[in-house]
N, C-alpha and C positions, 0 to 999 in steps of 0.2 A: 324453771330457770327464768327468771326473773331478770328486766332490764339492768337493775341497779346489780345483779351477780356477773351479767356479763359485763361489765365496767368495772367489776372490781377484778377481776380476773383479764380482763385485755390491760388494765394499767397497770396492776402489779404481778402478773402471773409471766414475766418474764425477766424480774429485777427480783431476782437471790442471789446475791455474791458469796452464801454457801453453796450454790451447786456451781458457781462459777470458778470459782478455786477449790474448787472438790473435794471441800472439807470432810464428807466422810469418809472419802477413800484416803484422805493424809490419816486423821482419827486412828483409821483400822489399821495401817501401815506402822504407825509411830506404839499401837498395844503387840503389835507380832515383833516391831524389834526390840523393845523391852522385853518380852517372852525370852528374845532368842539370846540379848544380854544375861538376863537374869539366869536361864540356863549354861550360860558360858561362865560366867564368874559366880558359880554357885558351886562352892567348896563340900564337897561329901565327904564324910569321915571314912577315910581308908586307913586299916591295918599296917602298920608299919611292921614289914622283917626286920627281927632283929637274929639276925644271921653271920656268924664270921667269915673269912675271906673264904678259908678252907670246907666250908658247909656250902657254901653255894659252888664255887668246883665239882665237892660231889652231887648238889643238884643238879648243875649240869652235865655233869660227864665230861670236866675236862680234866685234860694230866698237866703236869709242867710244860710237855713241849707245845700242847695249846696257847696255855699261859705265853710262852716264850713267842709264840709267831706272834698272836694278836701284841706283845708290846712290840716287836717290830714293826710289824702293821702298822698302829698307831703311831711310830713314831715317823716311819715314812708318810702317813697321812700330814700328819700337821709339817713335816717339811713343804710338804706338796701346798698344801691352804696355804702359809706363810708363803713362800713365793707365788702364789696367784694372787692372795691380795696384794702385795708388794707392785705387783705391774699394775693391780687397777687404781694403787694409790697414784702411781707416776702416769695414768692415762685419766688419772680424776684431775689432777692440777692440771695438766695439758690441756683438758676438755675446759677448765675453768677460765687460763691462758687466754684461750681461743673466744671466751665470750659462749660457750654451749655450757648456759647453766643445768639444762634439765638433762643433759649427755653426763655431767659432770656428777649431779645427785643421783641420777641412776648406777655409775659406776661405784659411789659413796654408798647408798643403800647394798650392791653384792656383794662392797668388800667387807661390812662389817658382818652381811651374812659370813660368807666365808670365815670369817675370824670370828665369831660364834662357833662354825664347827671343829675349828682349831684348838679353839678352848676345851667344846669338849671333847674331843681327842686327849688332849693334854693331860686334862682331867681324869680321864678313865686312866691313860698311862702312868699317873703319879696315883693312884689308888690301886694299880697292880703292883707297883714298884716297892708300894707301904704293904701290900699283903694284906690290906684292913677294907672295908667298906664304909660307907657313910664318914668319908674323910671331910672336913668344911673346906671352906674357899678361903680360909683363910690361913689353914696349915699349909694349902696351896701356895698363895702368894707368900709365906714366908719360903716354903721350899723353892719356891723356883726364883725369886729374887734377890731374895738372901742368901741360898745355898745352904739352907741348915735342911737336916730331912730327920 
């Protein structure tokens, strides 16, 4: 060790602004969330049933009056969701009123959860109602808006 090694080492052996902002611990951090994106939005080809309403019944062992309680069910469900988001709409404008914006988007973010699982309630109950499976969203909204089925 050499004079001229300890002077380059005491003047610059403490000026790295990569280990100062910890650029390999971001590096390693920013290749595992890619990982864990690329495995999230990475579509695998899945076999689609192609099964009528009445074949999957008998896959699962249900009879009509199955059938008949779950569209009750269902449809008690989405009465139940519609009136809960319905209050957190009229407690999202209040919150808003009030000046409590983040009171206000948090009660905006449950109700469209909530009306998310209304929908599919909805959904499931107008695909019992059709007898059919694989009905689109768009036989949907003609039936339930238009009243044609």
């Amino acid at each position: 060790m050499g004079f001229k090694s300890i002077l380059k080492k005491g003047v610059s052996g403490g000026i790295s602004p990569k280990q100062w902002i910890g650029y390999g611990q971001i590096k390693g951090d920013t290749v595992k969330v890619s990982k864990i994106a690329k495995s999230i939005f990475k579509r695998e080809k899945q076999t689609e049933r192609k099964e009528t309403f009445e074949e999957a019944m008998k896959r699962f062992n249900l009879s009509e009056d199955d059938i008949k309680k779950r569209m009750k069910t269902s449809k008690q469900l989405v009465v139940i969701f519609l009136c809960i988001s319905s209050l957190l709409g009229f407690y999202m404008i209040y919150q808003w009123v009030l000046g409590h914006f983040i009171g206000g988007f948090i009660c905006m973010v449950l109700m469209s959860l909530i009306l998310s699982y209304a929908f599919r309630e909805h959904f499931n109950l107008f695909q019992m109602r059709q007898r059919r499976l694989g009905c689109t969203y768009k036989e949907w909204l003609k039936s339930t808006f238009k009243g044609s089925k």
